[in-house]
N, C-alpha and C positions, 0 to 999 in steps of 0.2 A: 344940808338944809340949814335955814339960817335958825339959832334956837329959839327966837321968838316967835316966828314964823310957824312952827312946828309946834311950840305950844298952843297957840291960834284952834290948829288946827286939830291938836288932840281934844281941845277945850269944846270945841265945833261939837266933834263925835258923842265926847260925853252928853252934851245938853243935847244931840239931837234924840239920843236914848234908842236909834232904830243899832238894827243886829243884822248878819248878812251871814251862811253858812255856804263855804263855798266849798265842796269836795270834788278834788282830784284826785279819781280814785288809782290807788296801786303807785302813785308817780316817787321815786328814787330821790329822795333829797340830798343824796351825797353825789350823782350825777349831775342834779342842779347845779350844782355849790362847779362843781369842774366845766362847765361851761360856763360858768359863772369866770372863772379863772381863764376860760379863753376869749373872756369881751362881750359874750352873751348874755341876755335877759337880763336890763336894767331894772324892769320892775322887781323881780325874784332878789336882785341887790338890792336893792334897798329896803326890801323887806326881810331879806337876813339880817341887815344891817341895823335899822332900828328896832326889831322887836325878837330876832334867833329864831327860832324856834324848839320845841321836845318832841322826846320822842315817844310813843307809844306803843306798851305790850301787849299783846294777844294772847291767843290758846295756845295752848303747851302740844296740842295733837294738831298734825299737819292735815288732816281730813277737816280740821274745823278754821284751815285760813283759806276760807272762802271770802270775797270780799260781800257776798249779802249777810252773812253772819257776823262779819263784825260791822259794819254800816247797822245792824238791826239794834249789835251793842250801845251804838255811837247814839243811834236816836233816844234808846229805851234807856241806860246806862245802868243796864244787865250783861251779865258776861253770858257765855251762850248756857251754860250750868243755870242756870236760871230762867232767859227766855226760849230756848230749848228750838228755837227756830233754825230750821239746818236748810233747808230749799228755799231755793228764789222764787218767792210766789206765795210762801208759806205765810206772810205777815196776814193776808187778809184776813186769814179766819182765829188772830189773837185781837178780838178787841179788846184784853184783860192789860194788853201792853199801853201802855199809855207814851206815846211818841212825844218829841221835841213841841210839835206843832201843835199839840194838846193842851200839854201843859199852859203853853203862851198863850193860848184862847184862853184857857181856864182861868188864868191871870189879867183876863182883860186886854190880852193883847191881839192886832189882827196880825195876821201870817198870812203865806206865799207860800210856793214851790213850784219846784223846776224840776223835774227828772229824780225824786228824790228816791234811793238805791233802796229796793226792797222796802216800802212804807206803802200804809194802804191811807185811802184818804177817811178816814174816820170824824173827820171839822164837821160842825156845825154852822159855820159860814165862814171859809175862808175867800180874801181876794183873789186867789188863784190859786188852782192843785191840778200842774201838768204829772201823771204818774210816769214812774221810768217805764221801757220800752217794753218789759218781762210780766210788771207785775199788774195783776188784774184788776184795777179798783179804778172807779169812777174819776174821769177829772172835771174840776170846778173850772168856773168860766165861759167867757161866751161859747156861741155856736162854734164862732170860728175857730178859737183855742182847745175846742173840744176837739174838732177836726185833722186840726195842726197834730193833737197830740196822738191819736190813730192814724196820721201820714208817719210821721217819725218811728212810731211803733213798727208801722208796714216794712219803712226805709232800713232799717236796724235789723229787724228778723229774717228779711230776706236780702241781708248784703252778702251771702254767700253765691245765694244764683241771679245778682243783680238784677232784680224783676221789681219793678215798682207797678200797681193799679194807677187806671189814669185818673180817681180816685184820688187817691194817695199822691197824683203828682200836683192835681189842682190845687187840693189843699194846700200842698207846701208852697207852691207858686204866691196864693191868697195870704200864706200869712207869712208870705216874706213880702209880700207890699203892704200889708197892716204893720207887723213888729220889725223891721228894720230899717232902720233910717238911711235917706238916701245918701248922706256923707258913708255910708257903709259899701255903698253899690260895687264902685271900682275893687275894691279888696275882693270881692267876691266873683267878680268877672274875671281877674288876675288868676284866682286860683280855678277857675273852671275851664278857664281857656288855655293858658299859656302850662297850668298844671297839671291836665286832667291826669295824664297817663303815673304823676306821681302818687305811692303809695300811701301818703297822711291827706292826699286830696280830698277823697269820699268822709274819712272820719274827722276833717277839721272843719270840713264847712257845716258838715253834722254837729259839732261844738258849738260853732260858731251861732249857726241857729239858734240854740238852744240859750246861750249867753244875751243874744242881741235879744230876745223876746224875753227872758227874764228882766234884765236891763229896760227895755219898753213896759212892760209890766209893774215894776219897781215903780219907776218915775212916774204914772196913770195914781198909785194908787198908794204908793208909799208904804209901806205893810210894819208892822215894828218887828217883825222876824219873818225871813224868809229865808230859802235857801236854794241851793242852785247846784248839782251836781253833774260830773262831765267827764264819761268814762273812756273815750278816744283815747288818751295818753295809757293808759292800761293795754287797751286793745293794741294801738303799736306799738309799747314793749315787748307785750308776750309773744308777739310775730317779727319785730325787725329790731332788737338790741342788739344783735351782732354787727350789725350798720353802723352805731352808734361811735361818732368820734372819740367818747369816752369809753368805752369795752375795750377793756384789756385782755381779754380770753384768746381763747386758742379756735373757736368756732367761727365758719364764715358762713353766711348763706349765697345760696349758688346767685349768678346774675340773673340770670331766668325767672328767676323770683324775687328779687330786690340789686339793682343795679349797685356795684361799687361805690359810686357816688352821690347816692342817695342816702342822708340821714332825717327817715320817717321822726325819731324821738324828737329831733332836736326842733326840726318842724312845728311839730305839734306844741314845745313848751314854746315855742315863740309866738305860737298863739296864744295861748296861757298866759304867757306875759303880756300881753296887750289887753284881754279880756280882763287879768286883775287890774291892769293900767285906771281901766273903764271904769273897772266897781271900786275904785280906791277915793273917785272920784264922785263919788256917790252922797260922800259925807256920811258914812255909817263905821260901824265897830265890823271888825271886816274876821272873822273865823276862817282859818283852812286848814280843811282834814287829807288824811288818805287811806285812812282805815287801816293797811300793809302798807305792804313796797315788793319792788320786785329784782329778784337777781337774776345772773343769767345764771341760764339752766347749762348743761354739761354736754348734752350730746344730742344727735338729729330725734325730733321725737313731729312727725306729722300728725296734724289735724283734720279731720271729714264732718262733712253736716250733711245727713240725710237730703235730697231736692224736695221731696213729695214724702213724708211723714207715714202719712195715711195712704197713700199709692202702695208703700213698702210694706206698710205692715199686713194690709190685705195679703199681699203677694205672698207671705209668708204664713200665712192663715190666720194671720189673727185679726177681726173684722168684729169682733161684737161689743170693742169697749166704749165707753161714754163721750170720749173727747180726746184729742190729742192738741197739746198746747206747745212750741216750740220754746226753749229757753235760751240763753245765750249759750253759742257760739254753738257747739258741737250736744249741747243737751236738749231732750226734752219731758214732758208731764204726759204720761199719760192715768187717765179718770178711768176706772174700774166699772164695772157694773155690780162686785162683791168679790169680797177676801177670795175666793177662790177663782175668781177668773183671775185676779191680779196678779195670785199664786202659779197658773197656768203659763199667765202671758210671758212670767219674768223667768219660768223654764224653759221657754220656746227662745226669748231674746239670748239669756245668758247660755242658752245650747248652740248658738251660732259660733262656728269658727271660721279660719281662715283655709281651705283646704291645703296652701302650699307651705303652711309652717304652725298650723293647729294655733292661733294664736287667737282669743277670744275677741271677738268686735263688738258688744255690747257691755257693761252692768247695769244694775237696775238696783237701785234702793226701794223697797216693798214699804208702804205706809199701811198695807193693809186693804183698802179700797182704791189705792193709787201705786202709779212705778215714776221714781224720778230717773230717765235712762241717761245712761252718757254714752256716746260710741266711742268705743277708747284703742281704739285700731289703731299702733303707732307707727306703722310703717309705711309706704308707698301703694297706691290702691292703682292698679296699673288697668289696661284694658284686659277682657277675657279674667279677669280677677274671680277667680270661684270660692263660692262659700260652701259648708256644709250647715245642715239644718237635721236636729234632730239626729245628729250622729252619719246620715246619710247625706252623700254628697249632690247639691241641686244643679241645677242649669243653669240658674241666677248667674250672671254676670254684675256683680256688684257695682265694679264702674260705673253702671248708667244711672246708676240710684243715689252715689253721690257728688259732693261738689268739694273741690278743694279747699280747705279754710285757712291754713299756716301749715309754717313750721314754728314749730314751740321753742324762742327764743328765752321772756324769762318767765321764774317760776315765782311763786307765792314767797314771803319773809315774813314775818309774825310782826317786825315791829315798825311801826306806821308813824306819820308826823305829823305836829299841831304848830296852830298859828293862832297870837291874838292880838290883833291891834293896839290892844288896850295895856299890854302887858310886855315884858321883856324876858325872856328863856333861854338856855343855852343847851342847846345838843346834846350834855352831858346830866342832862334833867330827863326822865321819863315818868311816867304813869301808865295806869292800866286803859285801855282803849277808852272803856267802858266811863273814865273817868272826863271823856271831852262832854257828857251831855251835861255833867255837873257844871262844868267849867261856860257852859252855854247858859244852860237857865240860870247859873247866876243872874245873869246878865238882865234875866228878864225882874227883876227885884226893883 
């Protein structure tokens, strides 16, 4: 870049005083940096290149690198010893936590969000608050954006048994002619037609969505912080890093599940690189988190999501609790009626096993009035698949209850990466996660 040029354009960013938080969540920046090395991702160069980036520490205990728990760090800039929040979902009912987006109100300034990871909407007027897909809080904005944001939810929670409501598909039809521009159209036909049967097909136009209506959103209404978060690049890691032209391991995934010559990762960051392309050009101070990062994991480990939640759990007698909420991928919430049914429900779950290798298929985390469950079945769920229930063996045929989700490529790393337009870093810099909300609301000063 030519340097005057470049100051021009830092000079731009300061006086325009807007802010932009962009989290990709779990995404590998030393995989970046190597396909960086094979010709790949111009934009990702040159944003190594003029401002590096640091890295950031997490929890010291592996049950707390979940990426809602540090995302709740990132907003609140509490480590979880503090905000104590461990479930996806669990934000709504802390209004003691005061989020990124609060603060900026509090300070006069107006805000935005996009999918923002475990955040509840607590604003008193924001321009826009699309919630992520999981967690329960009200979104801000018109009808339509209201809509948009319960299609996406529908699209996301049920991409395991590919079932969308015609609902659910209107909406997204409606606000992909409201918030994406029609220079956008062809990209979009490219990858639905010529790509479908690829694997980053369904989670990039899912991103992509989600970027081009934050992007349309932005530009309506200008916000002086907003933020945009986009968890696809996570979701094909944890399922196709063995793909990856960069994976150096010794693990393959079969063809039958991801073809040879398909790499989902690299996919997805070349979307990534075209949507920062987008928001670089924004003229705003440009933040990017990941909360973690992800390595590959070591051996074959399968993934199951229940089809019918609530189908299943009657089946196995349990029918009188309050609600059943799906979570991502393989978990979900279930609402108590009291301590003791919850206490009931999470003996009857964690008494299920496998009958051909005694291998447990549920845990359940007890809140007391609630169970966060995970099915944690790591093996192959074949037909004629039998459980036992209560020590005694059923008829259940588990097969028909679930749906395939992965195989578990990579796992959680504790320490995650920051970015600031405004600023220059070297990889060999770190801080505590919890330390990016600091490094934010500076900004709002």
């Amino acid at each position: 870049m030519i340097p005057a040029l470049g100051l021009y354009i830092n000079l731009k960013v300061i006086m325009s005083g807007k802010s932009i938080l962009l989290g990709l969540n779990e995404i590998n920046f030393e995989f970046i940096q190597e396909y960086i090395n094979k010709g790949y991702l111009p934009n990702f160069k040159q944003l190594f290149s003029a401002h590096g980036y640091k890295k950031t520490t997490s929890e010291s205990s592996y049950e707390l690198l979940e990426p809602w728990i540090q995302w709740v760090s990132i907003h609140t800039g509490k480590m979880y010893a503090e905000h104590k929040v461990f479930r996806l979902g669990d934000i709504v009912d802390r209004r003691d936590l005061k989020q990124l987006w609060e603060i900026a109100e509090e300070m006069g300034r107006t805000v935005g969000a996009v999918s923002p990871f475990n955040a509840r909407n607590n604003l008193k007027n924001p321009v826009f608050f699309v919630p992520d897909p999981w967690t329960q809080t009200t979104p801000s904005g018109s009808k339509l954006l209201v809509e948009l944001s319960q299609a996406i939810s529908n699209a996301v929670n049920n991409n395991a048994n590919n079932k969308l409501s015609k609902e659910s598909v209107f909406a997204l039809l409606r606000g992909f002619v409201k918030f994406i521009p029609f220079s956008r159209y062809a990209g979009y036909v490219t990858k639905l037609s010529l790509k479908l049967t690829k694997k980053s097909t369904k989670p990039a136009v899912l991103d992509n969505i989600l970027a081009d209506t934050f992007i349309s959103l932005w530009k309506n209404d200008k916000p002086d912080f907003s933020s945009l978060f986009l968890n696809s690049g996570a979701h094909l890691q944890h399922h196709y890093m063995f793909n990856s032209k960069v994976y150096k391991g010794n693990q393959k995934n079969p063809d039958w599940y991801c073809p040879a010559d398909e790499d989902p990762m690299l996919d997805i960051l070349v979307e990534y690189d075209d949507i920062i392309g987008r928001l670089m050009k924004l003229n705003c101070r440009l933040f990017i988190a990941t909360g973690l990062h992800q390595n590959p994991h070591t051996k074959n480990t399968f993934y199951w999501r229940l089809k019918d939640h609530v189908l299943f759990l009657n089946l196995i007698g349990i029918n009188t609790m309050r609600s059943v909420v799906p979570r991502m991928s393989r978990d979900f919430l279930i609402e108590c009626t009291s301590d003791k049914e919850a206490k009931t429900i999470q003996g009857i779950l964690e008494g299920i096993t496998a009958t051909q290798d005694g291998e447990k298929i549920f845990s359940a985390d007890n809140r007391g009035d609630s169970l966060f469950v995970e099915l944690i079945y790591p093996q192959e769920i074949k037909e004629n698949f039998r459980i036992s229930v209560g020590g005694e063996q059923s008829d259940i045929d588990f097969s028909k209850y679930v749906s395939f989700v992965a195989i578990k490529n990579g796992e959680h790393d504790g320490v995650g990466y920051f970015i600031d337009t405004d600023k220059k870093y070297s990889p060999q810099e770190s801080m505590p996660v919890k330390n990016v909300f600091t490094e934010i609301t500076e900004a709002f000063k």
